[in-house]
C-alpha positions in Angstrom: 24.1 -5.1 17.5 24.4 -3.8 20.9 24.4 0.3 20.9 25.4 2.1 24.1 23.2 5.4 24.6 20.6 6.2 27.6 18.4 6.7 25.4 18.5 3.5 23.3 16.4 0.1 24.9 18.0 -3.2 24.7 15.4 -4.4 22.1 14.8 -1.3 20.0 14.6 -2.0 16.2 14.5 -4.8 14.3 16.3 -5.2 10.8 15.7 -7.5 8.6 17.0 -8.6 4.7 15.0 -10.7 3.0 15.9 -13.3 0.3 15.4 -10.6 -2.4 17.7 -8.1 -0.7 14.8 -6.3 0.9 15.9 -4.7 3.7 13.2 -3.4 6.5 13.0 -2.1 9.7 10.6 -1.8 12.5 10.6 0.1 15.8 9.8 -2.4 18.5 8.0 -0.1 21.2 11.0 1.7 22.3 10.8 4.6 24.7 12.5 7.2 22.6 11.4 6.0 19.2 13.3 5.3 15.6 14.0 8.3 13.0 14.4 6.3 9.1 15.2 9.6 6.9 13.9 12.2 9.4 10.8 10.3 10.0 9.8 9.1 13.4 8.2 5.1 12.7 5.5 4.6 14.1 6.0 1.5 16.6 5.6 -2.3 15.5 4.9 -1.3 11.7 7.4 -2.4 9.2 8.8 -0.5 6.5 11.6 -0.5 3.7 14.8 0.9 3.5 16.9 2.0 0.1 20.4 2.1 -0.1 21.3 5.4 1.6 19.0 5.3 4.0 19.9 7.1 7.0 18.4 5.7 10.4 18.8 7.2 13.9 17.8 5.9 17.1 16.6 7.6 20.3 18.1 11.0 21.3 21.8 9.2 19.7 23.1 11.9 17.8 24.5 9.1 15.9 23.1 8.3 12.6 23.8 4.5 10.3 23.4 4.8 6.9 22.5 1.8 4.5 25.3 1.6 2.3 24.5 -2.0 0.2 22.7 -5.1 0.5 24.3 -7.9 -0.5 22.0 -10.6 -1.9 22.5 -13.9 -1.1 
């Protein structure tokens, strides 16, 4: 997903679902960092999101919030 901000890098975050319906995310070095629910993640370590998580990225004012997983 391609999101246009000065502040966001081209490679960011990574999200991931797994089989289960896991899903994770996990800054990947970025200059301005990745907020999950008000926290800032610490770069390369991996954590879990719940449904209504709320992530933000950089300085965006723009926030995306997990609204379901569907398992596949």
């Amino acid at each position: 997903m391609v999101l246009e901000h000065l502040s966001i890098s081209r490679q960011h975050a990574q999200l991931t679902v797994d089989l289960s319906g896991s899903v994770c995310i996990m800054d990947l070095d970025s200059q301005h960092g990745t907020k999950l629910n008000d926290t800032w993640l610490k770069s390369q370590q991996q954590r879990t999101m719940a449904v209504g998580s709320t992530v933000q990225f950089g300085a965006s004012t723009r926030r995306y919030k997990l609204l379901e997983v569907q398992k596949f």
